[in-house]
Each structure stands twice: as structure tokens, then as C-alpha cells.
C-alpha positions in Angstrom: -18.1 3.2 -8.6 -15.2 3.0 -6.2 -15.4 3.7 -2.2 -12.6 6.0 -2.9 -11.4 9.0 -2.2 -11.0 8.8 1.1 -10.2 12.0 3.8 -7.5 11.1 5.7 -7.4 14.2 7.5 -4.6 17.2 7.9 -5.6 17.7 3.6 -4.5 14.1 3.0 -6.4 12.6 0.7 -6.5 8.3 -0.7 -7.7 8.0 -4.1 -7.4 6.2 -7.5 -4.8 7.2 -9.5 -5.2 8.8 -12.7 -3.6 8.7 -16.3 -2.8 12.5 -15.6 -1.1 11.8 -12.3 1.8 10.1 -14.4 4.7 12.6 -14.0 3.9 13.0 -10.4 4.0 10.0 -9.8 7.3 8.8 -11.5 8.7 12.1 -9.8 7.8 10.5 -6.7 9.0 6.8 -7.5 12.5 8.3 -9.0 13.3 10.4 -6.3 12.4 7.6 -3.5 14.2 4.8 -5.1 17.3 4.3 -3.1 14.8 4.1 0.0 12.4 1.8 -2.1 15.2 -0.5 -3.3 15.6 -2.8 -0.4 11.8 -3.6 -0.3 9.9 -3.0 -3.6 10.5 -6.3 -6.0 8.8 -3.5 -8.6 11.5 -0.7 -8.6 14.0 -2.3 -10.0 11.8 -2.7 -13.6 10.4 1.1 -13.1 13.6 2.9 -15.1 11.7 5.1 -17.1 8.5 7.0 -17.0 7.3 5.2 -20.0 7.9 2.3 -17.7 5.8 4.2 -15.1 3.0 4.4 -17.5 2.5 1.0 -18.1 1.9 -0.1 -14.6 -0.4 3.0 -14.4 -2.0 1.6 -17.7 -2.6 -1.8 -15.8 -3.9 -0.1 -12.6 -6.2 2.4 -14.1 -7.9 -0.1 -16.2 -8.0 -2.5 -12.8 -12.0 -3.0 -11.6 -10.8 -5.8 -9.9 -8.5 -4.2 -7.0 -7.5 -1.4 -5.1 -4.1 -1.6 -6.2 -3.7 2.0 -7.7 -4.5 4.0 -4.4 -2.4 7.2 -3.9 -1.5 9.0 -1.1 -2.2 12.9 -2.1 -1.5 15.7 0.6 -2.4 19.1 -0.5 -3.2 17.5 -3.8 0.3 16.6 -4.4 1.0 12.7 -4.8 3.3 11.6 -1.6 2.9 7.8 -1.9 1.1 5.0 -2.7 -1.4 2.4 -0.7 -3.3 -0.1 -2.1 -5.4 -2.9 -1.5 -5.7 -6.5 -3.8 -7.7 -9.2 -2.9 -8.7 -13.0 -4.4 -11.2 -14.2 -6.8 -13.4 -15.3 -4.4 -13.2 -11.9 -1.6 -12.1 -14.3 0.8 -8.4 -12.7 1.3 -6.9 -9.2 0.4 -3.4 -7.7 1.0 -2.5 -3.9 1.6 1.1 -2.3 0.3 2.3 0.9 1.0 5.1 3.4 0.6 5.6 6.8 1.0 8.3 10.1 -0.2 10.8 10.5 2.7 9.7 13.8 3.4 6.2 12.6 4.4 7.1 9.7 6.5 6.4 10.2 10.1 3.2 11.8 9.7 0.5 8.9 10.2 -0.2 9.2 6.6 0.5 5.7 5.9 -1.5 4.2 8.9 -4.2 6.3 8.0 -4.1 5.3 4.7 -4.1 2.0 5.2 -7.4 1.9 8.0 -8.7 3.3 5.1 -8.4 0.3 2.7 -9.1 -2.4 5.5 -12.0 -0.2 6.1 -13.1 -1.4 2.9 -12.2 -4.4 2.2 -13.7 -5.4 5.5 -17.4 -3.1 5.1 -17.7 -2.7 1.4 -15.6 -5.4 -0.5 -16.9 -8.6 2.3 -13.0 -9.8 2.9 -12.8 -12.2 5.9 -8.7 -11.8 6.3 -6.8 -9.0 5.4 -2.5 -9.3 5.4 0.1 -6.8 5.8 3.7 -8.0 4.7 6.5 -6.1 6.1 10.5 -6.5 5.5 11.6 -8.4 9.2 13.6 -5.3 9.2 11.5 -2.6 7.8 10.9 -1.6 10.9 8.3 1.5 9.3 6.5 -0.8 8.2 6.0 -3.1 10.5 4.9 -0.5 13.0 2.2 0.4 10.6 0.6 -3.1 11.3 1.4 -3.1 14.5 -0.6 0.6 15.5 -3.5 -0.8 13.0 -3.5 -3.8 16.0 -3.0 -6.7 13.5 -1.7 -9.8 14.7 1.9 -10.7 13.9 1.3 -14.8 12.8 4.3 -15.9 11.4 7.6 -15.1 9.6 7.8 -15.9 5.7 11.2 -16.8 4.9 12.9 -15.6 1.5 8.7 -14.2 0.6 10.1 -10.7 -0.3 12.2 -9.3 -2.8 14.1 -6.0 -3.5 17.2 -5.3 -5.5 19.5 -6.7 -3.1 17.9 -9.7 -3.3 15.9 -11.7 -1.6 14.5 -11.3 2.4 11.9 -12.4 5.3 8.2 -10.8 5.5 6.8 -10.9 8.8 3.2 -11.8 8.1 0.5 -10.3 9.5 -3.1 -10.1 9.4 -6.6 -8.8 10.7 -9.5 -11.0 10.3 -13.1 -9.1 10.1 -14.5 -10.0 13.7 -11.5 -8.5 14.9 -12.0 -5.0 13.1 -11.9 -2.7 14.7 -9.7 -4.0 17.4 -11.3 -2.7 20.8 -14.4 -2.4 19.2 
């Protein structure tokens, strides 16, 4: 059973996607693109809806991840958040994005407490990463409220369709969570 859905509050809402969520979802991914393209190595092979539904395919059937989290406010899809991790539980990494009309709302951060939440208490991660575009700045602030600790500056790590640019690295281990605790 998963520790989703979780209540993010304000009738936001993180939960497994579904097979039926598919046209919502490409909806969202087609009309977000041009914002998307700089950072998402994945939009740039998402063309089609039947190109949608196989990475929903892969994430649906996915036990071993949190990859296939979306963002729903007012039961309507508005981004997605997601959580993957190692073999071993040892590591996990969170991604994110989110429909331009809904950015700015703390939906993201929220979101995203949410899945350290549980990879920390309920999946037994020790280190948790967020890798943001050096200039998504968005995205970067995200880490930053959560309190993670910026370690280190991965050159030429991400990839959107303009090619290749620098993640700033950083990460949360568990005896830090939460921070001020």
C-alpha cells in the first residue's frame, strides 16, 4: 500500500497517478512545455499523448518508487512531484514541476515535504537530493525554504532541449529532518 495521498492543504492534494489521469496529464505537459524545455531531459521525447502513456505505463506499474506523484488541486492535475530512491534505501531524489498558473502558491514545497516526509519516516532513506538548474531559480528556492544544504555544483549533470547545464546539488540527510527540530 503506498503512503500516498497526501493533504497538502488549500484542496491540494499528492497522489499516485492513475491510467485514467492520462489526458490530464498530457494537457498539462503540452501546455507547459516551453517552460519545461530548458530543464526536463524528458519533454523533448513526450510529443504525443501515446508518448505520455507510456511513461504513465512505466510509472503506474512502478512498486519500487515514488516517481508517479501528481500534484492535484481541486482534483484537477497541476503538476508533478516525485520521489526515487536506490536499491539499497540508502539515497532517494525528489523532481518537481508545476502548470504556470499554479506556481507561486507553495504547492511545490509542500509537495515535496511531503515525499521527504516519507522517504525519511516510512521508506528508511538516510540522504535525500534535490537537483535544481544553477539558474532555475524556482527551483532552487524550493530546496532552499525545505532548509536543505546546498553541497556542491554538478557541472554539465542536467539536460533540457537546449542542451546541456549545471545542477546545484543539494541534499537533507535524516538527523537533519526536520531542520529546527
Amino acid at each position: 500500500m503506498s503512503p500516498l495521498p497526501a493533504d497538502l492543504g488549500d484542496g491540494a492534494i499528492l497522489r499516485l497517478l492513475e491510467m485514467s489521469d492520462l489526458e490530464e496529464v498530457w494537457a498539462a505537459v503540452d501546455a507547459s512545455r516551453e517552460r519545461l524545455e530548458p530543464w526536463m531531459p524528458w519533454i523533448d521525447a513526450t510529443r504525443t499523448v501515446d508518448d505520455q502513456l507510456a511513461w504513465l505505463r512505466t510509472v503506474v506499474n512502478d512498486t519500487g518508487s515514488l516517481d508517479g506523484g501528481g500534484m492535484f488541486v481541486e482534483g484537477r492535475y497541476v503538476g508533478g512531484a516525485g520521489l526515487t530512491w536506490d536499491p539499497f534505501r540508502v539515497k532517494g531524489e525528489i523532481g518537481y514541476w508545476i502548470s504556470g498558473a499554479y506556481e507561486g502558491r507553495g504547492i511545490v514545497t509542500r509537495a515535496a515535504r511531503a515525499l521527504v516526509d516519507l522517504g525519511f519516516r516510512e521508506i528508511g532513506l538516510h540522504r535525500i537530493e534535490i537537483r535544481a538548474g544553477v539558474d532555475n531559480t524556482r527551483s532552487r528556492a524550493v530546496a532552499e525554504r525545505l532548509g536543505f544544504v546546498q553541497e556542491s555544483v554538478a557541472r554539465g549533470d542536467g539536460r533540457g532541449a537546449h542542451g546541456f547545464y549545471d545542477h546545484v546539488v543539494y541534499a537533507m540527510l535524516e538527523d537533519g529532518w526536520p531542520p529546527n527540530a
